[in-house]
VEXROPA-401263 format. One line per 2 residues: number of its first residue (from 1); their letters; for each residue x, y, z of N, C-alpha, C, O, CB. Coordinates in steps of 0.02 Angstrom, whole numbers, m for minus. Atoms other than C-alpha are relative to their C-alpha. Glycine has a CB too. Example, Ala and Ser with C-alpha at 12.3 -4.5 7.8 and 13.67 -1.06 7.14 Angstrom:
residues 2
1	as	45/m59/0/615/m225/390/45/60/0/97/59/33/m50/1/62 ~ m42/m59/m3/684/m53/357/m39/55/37/m14/110/45/20/23/m71
***
This chain:
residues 272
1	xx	46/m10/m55/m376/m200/m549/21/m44/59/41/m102/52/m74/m17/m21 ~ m50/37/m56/m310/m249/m374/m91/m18/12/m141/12/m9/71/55/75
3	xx	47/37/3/m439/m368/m323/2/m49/74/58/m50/100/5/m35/m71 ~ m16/33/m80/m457/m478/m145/38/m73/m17/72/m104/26/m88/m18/54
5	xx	m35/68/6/m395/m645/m244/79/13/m16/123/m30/m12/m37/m47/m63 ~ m73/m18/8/m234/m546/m288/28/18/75/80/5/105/8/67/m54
7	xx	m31/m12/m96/m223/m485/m105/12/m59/32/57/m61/73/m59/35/60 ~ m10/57/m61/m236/m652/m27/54/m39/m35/82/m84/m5/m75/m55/23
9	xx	m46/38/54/m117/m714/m181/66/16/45/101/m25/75/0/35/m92 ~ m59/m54/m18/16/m568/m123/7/4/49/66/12/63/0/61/m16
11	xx	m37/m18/m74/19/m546/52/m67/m60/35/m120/m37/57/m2/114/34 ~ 10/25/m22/m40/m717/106/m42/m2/86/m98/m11/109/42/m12/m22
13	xx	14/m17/m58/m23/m686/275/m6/60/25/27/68/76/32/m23/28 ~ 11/m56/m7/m79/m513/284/m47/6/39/m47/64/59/m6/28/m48
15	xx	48/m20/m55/m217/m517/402/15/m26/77/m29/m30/120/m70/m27/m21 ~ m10/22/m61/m108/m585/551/17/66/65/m2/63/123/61/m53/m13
17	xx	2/m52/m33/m61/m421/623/m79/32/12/m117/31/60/47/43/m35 ~ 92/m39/m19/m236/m323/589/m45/m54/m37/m30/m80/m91/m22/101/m48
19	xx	40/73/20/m366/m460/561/m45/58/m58/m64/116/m53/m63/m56/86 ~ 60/m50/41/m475/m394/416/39/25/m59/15/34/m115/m31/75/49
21	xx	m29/m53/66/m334/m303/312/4/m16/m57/m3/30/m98/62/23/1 ~ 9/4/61/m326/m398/166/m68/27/m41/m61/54/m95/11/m60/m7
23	xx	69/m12/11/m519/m368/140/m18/64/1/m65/86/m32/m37/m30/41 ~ 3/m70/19/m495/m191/172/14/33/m32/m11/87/m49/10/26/20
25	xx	m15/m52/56/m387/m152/55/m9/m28/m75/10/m4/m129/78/27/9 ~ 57/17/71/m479/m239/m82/m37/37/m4/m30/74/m52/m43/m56/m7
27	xx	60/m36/m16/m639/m152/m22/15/74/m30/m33/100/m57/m15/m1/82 ~ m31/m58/m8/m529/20/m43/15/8/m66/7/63/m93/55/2/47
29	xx	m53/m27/74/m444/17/m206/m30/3/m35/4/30/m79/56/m34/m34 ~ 26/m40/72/m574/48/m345/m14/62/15/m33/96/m33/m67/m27/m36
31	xx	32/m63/m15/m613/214/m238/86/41/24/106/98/12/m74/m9/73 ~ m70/m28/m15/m435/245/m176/64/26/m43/104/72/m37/23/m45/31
33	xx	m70/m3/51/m313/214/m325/m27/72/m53/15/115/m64/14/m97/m61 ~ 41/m34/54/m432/325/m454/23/74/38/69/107/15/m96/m24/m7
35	xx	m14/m42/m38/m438/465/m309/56/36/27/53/83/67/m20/m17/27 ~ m73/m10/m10/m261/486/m296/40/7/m75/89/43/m82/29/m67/43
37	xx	m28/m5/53/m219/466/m469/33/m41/m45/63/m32/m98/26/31/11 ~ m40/88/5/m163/278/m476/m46/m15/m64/m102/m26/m43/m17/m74/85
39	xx	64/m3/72/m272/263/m644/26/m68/m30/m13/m113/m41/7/83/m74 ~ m30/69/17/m156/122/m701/21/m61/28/28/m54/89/41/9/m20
41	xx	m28/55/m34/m93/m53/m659/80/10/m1/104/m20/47/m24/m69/m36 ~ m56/m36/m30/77/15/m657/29/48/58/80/45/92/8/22/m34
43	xx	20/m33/m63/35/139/m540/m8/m18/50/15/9/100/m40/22/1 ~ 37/46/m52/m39/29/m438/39/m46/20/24/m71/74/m59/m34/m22
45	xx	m36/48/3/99/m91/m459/52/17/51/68/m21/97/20/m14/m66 ~ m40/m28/m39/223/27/m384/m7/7/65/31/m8/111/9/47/m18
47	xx	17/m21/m77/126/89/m243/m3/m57/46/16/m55/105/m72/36/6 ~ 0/57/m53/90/m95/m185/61/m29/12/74/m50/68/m43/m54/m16
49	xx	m74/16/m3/266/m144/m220/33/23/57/61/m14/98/36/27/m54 ~ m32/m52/m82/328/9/m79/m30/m5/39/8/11/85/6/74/10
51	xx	41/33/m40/189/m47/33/29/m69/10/58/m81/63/m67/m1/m27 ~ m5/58/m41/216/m227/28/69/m14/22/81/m68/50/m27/m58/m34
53	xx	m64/20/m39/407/m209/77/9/52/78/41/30/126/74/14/m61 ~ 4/m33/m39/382/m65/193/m20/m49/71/17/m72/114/m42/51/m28
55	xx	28/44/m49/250/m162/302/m9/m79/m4/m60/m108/15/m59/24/8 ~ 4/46/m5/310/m330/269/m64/m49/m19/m78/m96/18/20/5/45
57	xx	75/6/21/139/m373/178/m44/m6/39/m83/m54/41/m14/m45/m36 ~ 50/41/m55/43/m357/323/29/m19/55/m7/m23/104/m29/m64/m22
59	xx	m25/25/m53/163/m416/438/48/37/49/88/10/88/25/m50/m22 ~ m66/m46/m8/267/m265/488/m32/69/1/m4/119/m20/60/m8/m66
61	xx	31/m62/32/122/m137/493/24/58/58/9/117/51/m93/m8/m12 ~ m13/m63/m38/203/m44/657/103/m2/7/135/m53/20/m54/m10/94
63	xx	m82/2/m16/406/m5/672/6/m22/45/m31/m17/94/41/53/6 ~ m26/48/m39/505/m118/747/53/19/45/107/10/17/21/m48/m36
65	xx	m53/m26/m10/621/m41/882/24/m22/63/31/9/116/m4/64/m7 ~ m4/13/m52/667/m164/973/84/m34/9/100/m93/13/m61/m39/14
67	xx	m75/17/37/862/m165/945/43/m1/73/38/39/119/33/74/m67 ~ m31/13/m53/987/m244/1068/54/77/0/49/127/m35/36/m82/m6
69	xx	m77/m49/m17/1154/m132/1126/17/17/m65/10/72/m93/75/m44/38 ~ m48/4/70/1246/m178/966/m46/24/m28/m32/81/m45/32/m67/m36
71	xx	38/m34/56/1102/m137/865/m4/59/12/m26/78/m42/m63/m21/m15 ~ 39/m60/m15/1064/38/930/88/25/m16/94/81/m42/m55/14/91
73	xx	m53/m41/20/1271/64/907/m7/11/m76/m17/63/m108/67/m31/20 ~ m24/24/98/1298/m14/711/m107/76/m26/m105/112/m76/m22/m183/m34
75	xx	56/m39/45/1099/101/667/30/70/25/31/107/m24/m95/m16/19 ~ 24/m51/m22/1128/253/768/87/17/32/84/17/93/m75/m12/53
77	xx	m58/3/m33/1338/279/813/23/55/17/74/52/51/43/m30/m28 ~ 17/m67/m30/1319/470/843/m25/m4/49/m8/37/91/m36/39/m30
79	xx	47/m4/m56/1199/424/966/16/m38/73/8/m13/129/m61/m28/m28 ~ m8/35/m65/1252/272/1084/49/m14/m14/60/m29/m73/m39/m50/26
81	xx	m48/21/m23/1408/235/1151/m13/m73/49/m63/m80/83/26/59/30 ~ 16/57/m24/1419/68/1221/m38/12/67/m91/m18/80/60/m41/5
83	xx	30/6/m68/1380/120/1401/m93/35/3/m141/16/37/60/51/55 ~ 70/m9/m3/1225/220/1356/m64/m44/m52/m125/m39/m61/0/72/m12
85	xx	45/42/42/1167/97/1239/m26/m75/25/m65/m112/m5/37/m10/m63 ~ 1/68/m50/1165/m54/1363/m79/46/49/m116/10/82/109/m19/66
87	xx	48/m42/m53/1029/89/1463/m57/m14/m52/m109/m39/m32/21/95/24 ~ 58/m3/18/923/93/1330/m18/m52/m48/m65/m45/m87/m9/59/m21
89	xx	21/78/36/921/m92/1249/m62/m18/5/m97/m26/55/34/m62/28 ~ 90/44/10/759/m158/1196/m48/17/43/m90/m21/68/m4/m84/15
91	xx	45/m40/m23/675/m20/1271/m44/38/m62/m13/80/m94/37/46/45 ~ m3/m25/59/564/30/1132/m15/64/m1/1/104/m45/m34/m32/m39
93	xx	42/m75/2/473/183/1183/54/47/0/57/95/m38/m54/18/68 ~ m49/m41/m37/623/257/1269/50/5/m75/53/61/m101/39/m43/82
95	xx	m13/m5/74/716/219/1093/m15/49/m42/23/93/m60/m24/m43/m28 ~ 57/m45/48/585/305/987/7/73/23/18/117/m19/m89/m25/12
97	xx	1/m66/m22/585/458/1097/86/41/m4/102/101/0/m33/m8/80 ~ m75/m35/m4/785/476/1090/5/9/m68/16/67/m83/68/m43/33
99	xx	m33/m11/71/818/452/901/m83/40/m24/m81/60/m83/35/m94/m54 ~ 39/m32/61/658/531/835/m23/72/39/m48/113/0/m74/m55/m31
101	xx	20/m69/m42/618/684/961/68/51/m11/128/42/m12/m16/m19/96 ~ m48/m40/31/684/838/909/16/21/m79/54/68/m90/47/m27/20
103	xx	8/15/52/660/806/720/m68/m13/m25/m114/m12/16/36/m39/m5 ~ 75/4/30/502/774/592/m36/33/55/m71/m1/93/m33/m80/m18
105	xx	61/m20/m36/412/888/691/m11/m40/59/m72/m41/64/m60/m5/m43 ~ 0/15/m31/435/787/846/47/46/57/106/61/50/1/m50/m22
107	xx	m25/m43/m29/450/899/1007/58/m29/61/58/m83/91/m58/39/21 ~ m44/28/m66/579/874/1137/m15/m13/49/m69/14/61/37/28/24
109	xx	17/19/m50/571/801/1293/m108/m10/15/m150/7/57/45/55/40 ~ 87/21/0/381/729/1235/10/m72/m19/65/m97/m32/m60/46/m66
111	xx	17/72/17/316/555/1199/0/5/m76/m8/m51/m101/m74/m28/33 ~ 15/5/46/308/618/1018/55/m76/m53/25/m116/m88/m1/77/m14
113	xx	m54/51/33/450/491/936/m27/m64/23/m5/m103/m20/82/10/26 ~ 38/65/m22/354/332/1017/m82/18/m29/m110/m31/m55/5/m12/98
115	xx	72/m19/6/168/421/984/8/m7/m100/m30/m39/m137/m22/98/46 ~ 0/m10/92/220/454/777/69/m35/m26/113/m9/m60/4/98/m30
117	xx	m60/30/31/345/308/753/m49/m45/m79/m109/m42/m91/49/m66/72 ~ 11/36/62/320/204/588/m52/m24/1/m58/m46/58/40/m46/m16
119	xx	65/21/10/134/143/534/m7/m7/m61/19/27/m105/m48/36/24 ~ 39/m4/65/47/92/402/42/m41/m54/97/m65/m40/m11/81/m24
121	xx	m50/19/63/104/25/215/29/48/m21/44/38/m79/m28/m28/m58 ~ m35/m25/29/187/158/187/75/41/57/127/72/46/m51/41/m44
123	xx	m68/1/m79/296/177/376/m12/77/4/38/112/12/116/m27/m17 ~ m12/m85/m22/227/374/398/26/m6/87/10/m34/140/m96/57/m6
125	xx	m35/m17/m65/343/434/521/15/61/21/36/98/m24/53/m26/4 ~ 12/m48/m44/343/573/655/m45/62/m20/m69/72/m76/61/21/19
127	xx	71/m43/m8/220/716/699/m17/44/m52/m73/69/m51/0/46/59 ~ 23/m41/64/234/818/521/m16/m44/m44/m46/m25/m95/49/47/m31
129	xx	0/74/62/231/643/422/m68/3/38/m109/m25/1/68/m94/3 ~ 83/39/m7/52/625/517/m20/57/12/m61/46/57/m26/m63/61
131	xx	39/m76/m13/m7/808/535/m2/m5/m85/m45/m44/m105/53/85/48 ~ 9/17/75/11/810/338/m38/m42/m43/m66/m27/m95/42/m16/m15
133	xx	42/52/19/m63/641/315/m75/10/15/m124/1/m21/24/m60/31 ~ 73/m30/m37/m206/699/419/m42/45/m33/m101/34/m48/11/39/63
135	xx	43/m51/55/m259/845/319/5/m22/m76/m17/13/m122/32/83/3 ~ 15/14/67/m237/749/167/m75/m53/m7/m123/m45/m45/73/m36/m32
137	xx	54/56/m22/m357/597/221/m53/21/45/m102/m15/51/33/m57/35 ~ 55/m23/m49/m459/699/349/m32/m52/53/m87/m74/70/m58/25/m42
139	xx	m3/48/m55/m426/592/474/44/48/90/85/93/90/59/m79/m43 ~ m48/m37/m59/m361/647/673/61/m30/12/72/m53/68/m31/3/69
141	xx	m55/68/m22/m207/546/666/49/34/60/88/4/97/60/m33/m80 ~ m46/8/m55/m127/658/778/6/m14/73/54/m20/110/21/39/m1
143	xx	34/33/m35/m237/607/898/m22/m75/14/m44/m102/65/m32/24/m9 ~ 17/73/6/m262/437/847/38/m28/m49/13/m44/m103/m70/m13/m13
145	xx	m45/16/62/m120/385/748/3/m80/5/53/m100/m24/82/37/3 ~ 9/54/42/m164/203/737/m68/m19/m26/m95/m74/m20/25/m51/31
147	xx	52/m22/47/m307/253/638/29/m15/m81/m2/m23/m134/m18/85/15 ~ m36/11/72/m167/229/502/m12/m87/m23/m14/m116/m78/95/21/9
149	xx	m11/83/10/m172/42/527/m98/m39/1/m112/m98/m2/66/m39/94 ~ 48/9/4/m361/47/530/m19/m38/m74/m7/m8/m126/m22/55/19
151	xx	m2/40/66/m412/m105/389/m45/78/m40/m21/94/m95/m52/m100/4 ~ 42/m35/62/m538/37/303/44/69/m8/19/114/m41/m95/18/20
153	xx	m27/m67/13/m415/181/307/67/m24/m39/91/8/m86/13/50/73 ~ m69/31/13/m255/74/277/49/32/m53/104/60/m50/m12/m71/m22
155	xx	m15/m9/59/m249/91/96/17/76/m21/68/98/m49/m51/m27/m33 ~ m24/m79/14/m277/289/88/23/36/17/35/92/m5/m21/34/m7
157	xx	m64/m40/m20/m170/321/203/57/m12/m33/95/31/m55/18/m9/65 ~ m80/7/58/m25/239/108/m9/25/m71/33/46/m109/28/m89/m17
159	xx	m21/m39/74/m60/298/m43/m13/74/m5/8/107/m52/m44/m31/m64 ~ m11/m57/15/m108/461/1/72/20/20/97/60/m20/m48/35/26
161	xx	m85/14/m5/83/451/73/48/8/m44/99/41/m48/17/m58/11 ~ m33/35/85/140/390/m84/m1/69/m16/53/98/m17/m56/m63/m65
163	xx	m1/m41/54/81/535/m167/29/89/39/66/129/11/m90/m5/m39 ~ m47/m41/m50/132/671/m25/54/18/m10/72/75/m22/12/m23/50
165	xx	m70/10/6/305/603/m35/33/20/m65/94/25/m73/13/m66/11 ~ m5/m8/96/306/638/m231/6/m61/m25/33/m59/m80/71/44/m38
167	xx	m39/38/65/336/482/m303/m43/m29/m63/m23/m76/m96/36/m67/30 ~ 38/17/43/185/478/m423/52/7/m81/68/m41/m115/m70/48/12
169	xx	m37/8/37/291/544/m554/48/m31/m31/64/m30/m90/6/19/5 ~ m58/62/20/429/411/m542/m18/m49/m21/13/m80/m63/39/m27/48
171	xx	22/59/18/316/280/m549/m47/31/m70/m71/m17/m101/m41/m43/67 ~ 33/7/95/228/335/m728/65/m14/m18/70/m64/m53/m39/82/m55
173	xx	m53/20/52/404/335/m783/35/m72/14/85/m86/m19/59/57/m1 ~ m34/78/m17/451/144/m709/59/15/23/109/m8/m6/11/m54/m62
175	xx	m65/m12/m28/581/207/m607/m27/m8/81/m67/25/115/39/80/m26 ~ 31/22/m79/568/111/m433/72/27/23/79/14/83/m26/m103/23
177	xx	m36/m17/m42/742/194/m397/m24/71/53/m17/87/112/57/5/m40 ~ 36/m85/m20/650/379/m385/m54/m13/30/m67/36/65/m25/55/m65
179	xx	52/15/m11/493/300/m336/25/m12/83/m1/17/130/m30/m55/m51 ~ m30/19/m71/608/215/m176/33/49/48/32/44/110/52/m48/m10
181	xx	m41/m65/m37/712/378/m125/m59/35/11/m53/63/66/62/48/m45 ~ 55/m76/m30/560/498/m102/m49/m45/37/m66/m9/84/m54/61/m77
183	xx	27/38/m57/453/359/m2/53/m10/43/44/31/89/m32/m66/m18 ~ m30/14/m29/602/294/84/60/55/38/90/40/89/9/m46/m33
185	xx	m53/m31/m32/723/445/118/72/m16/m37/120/21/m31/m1/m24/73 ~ m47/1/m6/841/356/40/0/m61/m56/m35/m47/m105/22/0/67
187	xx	24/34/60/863/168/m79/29/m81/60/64/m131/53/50/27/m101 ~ m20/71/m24/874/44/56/m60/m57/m7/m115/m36/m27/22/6/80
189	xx	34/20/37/784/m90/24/m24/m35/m86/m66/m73/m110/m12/32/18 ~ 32/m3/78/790/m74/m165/5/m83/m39/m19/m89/m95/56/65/m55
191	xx	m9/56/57/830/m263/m231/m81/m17/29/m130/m30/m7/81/m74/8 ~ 64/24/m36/686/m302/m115/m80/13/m46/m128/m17/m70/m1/47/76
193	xx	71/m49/49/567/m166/m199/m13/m21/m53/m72/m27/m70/9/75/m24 ~ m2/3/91/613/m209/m388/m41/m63/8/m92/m78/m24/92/m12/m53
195	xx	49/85/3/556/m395/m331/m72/m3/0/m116/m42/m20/11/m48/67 ~ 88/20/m24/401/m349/m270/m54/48/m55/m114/55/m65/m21/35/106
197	xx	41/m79/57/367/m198/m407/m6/m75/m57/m62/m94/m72/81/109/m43 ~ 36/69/62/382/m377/m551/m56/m43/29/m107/m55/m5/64/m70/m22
199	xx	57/42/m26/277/m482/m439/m64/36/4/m119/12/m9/15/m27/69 ~ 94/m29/m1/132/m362/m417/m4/19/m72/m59/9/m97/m27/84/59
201	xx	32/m28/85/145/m288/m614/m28/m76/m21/m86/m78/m42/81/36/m74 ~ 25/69/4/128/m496/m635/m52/m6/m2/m88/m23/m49/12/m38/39
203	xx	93/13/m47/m30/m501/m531/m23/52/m36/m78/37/m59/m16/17/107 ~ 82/m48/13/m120/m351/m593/10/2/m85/m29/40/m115/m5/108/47
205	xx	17/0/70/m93/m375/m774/m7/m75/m37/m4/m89/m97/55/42/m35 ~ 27/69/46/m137/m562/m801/40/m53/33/20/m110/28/17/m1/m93
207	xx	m62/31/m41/14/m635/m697/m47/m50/43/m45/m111/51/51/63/55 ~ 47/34/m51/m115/m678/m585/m84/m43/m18/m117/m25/m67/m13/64/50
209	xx	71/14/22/m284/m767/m598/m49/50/m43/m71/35/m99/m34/m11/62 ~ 43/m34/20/m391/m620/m625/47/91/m9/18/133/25/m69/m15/58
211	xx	m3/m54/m6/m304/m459/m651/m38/46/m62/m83/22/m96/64/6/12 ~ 31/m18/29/m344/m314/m753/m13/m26/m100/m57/m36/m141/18/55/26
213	xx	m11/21/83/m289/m360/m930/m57/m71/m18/m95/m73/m66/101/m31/m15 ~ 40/47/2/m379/m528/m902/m80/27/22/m117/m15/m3/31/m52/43
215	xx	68/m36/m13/m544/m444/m852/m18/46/m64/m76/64/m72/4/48/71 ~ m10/m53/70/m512/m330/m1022/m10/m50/m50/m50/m41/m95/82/44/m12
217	xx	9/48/54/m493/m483/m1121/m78/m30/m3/m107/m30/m57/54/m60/11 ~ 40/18/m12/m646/m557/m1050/m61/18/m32/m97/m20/m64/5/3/46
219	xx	34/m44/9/m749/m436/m1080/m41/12/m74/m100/19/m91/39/43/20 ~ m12/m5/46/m701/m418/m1242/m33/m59/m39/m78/m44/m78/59/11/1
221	xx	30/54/0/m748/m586/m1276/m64/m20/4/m95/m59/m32/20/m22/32 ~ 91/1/m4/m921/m577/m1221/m21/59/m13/m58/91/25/m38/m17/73
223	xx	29/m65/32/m947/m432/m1326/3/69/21/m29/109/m13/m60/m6/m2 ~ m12/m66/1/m895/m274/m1252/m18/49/m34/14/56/m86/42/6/m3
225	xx	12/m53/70/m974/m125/m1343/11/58/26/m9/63/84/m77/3/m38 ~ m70/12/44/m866/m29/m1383/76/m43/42/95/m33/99/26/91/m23
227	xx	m27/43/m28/m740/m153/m1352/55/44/24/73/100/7/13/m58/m39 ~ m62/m54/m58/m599/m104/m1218/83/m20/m44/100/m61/m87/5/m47/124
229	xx	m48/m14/55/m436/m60/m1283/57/m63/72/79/m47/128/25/119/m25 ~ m47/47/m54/m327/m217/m1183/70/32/15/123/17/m12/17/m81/m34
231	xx	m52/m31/m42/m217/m103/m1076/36/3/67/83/40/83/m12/38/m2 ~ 9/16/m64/m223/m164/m907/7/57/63/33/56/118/46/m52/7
233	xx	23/m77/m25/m284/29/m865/m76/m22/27/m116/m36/m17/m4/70/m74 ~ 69/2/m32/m447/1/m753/m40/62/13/m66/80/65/4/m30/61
235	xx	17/m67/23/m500/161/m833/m105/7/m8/m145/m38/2/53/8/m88 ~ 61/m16/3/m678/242/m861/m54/m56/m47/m108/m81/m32/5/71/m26
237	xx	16/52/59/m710/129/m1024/m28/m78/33/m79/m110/20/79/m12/m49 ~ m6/53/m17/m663/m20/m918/m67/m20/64/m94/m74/70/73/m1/18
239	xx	45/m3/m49/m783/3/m779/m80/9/m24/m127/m12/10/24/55/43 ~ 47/m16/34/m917/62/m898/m33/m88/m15/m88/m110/2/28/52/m65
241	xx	6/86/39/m912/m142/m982/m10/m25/48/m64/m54/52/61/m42/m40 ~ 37/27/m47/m901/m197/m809/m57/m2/48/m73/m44/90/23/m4/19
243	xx	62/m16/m29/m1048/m121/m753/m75/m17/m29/m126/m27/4/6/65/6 ~ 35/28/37/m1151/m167/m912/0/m87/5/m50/m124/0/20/29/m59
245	xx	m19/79/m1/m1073/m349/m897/m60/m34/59/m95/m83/45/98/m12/32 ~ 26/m7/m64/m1163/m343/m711/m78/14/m8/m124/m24/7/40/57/39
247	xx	75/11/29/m1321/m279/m773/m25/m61/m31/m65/m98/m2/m14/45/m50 ~ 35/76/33/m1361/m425/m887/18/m54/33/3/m103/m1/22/m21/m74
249	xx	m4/42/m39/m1308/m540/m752/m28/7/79/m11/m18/132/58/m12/m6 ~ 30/m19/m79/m1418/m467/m613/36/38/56/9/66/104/m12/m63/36
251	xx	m45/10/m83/m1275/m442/m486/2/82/23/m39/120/m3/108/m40/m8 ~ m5/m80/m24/m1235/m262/m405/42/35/m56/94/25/m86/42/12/80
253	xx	m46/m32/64/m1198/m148/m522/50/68/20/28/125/22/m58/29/m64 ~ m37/m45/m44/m1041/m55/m444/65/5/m31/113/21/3/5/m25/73
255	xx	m51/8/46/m920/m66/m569/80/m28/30/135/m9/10/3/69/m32 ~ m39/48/m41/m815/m185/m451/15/m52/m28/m33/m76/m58/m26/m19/54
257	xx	m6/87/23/m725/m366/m508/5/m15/78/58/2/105/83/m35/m60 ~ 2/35/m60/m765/m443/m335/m16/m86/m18/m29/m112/m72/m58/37/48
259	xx	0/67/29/m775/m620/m327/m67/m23/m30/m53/m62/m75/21/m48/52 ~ 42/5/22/m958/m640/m373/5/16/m89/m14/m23/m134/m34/33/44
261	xx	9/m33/68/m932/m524/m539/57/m73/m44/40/m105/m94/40/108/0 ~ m48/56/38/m759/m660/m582/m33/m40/m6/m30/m68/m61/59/m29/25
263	xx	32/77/24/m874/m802/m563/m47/m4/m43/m62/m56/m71/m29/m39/50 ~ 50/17/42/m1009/m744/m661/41/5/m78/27/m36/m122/m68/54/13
265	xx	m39/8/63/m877/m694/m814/35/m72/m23/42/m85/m83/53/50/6 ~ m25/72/m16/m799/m877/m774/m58/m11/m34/m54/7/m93/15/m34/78
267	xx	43/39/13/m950/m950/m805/m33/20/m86/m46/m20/m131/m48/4/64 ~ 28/m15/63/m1019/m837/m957/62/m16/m52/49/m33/m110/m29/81/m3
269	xx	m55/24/55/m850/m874/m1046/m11/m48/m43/m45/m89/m12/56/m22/27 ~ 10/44/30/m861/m985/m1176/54/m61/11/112/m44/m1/m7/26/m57
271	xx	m60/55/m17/m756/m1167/m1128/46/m2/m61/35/0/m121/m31/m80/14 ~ m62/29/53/m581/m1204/m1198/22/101/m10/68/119/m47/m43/m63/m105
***
C-alpha cells in the first residue's frame, strides 16, 4: 500500500515543483491503483519506479528543452546543422514546435509541440498522447494540459498512461525491460529504472516503515478474522481487516493506512 510516509520517504523533495504533490498522490492511490488494475505491490512498484525516473520524483514534472547549440546537434542531427542550431538555442518553445510538430498528432506550423510537450509522471507527450489520455481520465487536457500536473489528477494520469502504453502486462511478469520500452519508446534510462523498480518493491513490501506486507503482518497479529494471507497484495481481504481494525478503534472507516490508522496499529501492537 503506497502510503504518504513512503511518498515523503521516496521522493523527498517532491513537492518543490507542484507544492501539494506528494499528498496528492497518497490521497489518490487506494482509488487509483485498484481502478486501473495495479491490485499488487509489484504493480505498483513498477508504475512508481517509471514515474519516479520519468519526472525526476517530483522534480522534473514538465520537459526540459532547454538545450544549447551542441545539444540540439548530438539529440536531434537530422535536424540542426550548426548554423541553424545557434538560431534556435535555448529557445524552448521554438524547440518544441520544430522537433515535435508534424508528428504525435501535432499539427504543423501550430503551437502544438510546446502546448503537448512532456508532463506529468509519466512525460505524456504530444496532442494524441493527451487526446487519448483525456478520454481515458475524462479530463480536457487538450485544453488544459497542465491539468496533468494537477496534485489530485497527477497520479491517474500517469497511471492511466501506464496502462494506455501497455505495459501492465510486463510488469505482472517483472520485466522492467518491456515495462521501459512501451512507456519510454525505447530503454533509455533503464539502469536508472531497475534502481528505482528495487527501491520502491523495498518500500511497499516492508522495506519501508509501513508498507503493505507490514500492515498484513500487523493485522494479523491483532487478530485478523480471517487472517490475511501475508502477500503484500492490498487486495479486498486486506482492506476488509483494515476497515474492521478502524471500527474498533473509532477512526474513519475508509479502508485507508493513513497516518492516524499506522499510529493506532503502532500503538495496539503488543511491545517487543
Amino acid at each position: 500500500m503506497l502510503t504518504i510516509d513512503i511518498m515523503r520517504e521516496m521522493w523527498p523533495h517532491g513537492d518543490t515543483k507542484i507544492p501539494g504533490l506528494v499528498a496528492g498522490i497518497a490521497a489518490a492511490a487506494p482509488s487509483v491503483f485498484p481502478k486501473y488494475g495495479l491490485t499488487s505491490d509489484l504493480l505498483i512498484a513498477h508504475a512508481m519506479a517509471q514515474f519516479s525516473h520519468e519526472c525526476g520524483a517530483g522534480n522534473e514534472v514538465v520537459e526540459n528543452l532547454n538545450y544549447s547549440a551542441q545539444g540540439l546537434i548530438n539529440t536531434w542531427p537530422k535536424r540542426f546543422d550548426a548554423a541553424k542550431a545557434a538560431q534556435f538555442a535555448h529557445d524552448q518553445e521554438r524547440i518544441a514546435n520544430e522537433v515535435y510538430n508534424g508528428r504525435m498528432g501535432n499539427r504543423p506550423g501550430s503551437e502544438d509541440g510546446w502546448n503537448y510537450r512532456g508532463r506529468g509522471g509519466s512525460q505524456v507527450t504530444g496532442r494524441e498522447g493527451y487526446a487519448e489520455l483525456s478520454r481515458k481520465v475524462d479530463l480536457p487536457l487538450i485544453d488544459k494540459p497542465d491539468l496533468v500536473n494537477d496534485p489530485q489528477n497527477f497520479l491517474e494520469c500517469a497511471v492511466a498512461d501506464f496502462i494506455i502504453c501497455g505495459c501492465l502486462p510486463f510488469a505482472e511478469d517483472d520485466d522492467v525491460s518491456g515495462v521501459t520500452f512501451h512507456l519510454n519508446g525505447g530503454l533509455i534510462g533503464l539502469q536508472q529504472r531497475t534502481e528505482w523498480l528495487a527501491r520502491w518493491k523495498a518500500a511497499l513490501t516492508g522495506g519501508a516503515a509501513h508498507g503493505t506486507v507490514w500492515v498484513q503482518q500487523s493485522l494479523n497479529k491483532l487478530g485478523a478474522e480471517p487472517p490475511l494471507i501475508v502477500d503484500g497484495s492490498f487486495g479486498f481481504a486486506t482492506v476488509a481487516a483494515v476497515k474492521a481494525f478502524q471500527q474498533t478503534k473509532g477512526l474513519d472507516v475508509d479502508g485507508k493506512v493513513g497516518p492516524q490508522t499506522v499510529a493506532a496499529i503502532e500503538q495496539a501492537l503488543p511491545a517487543g
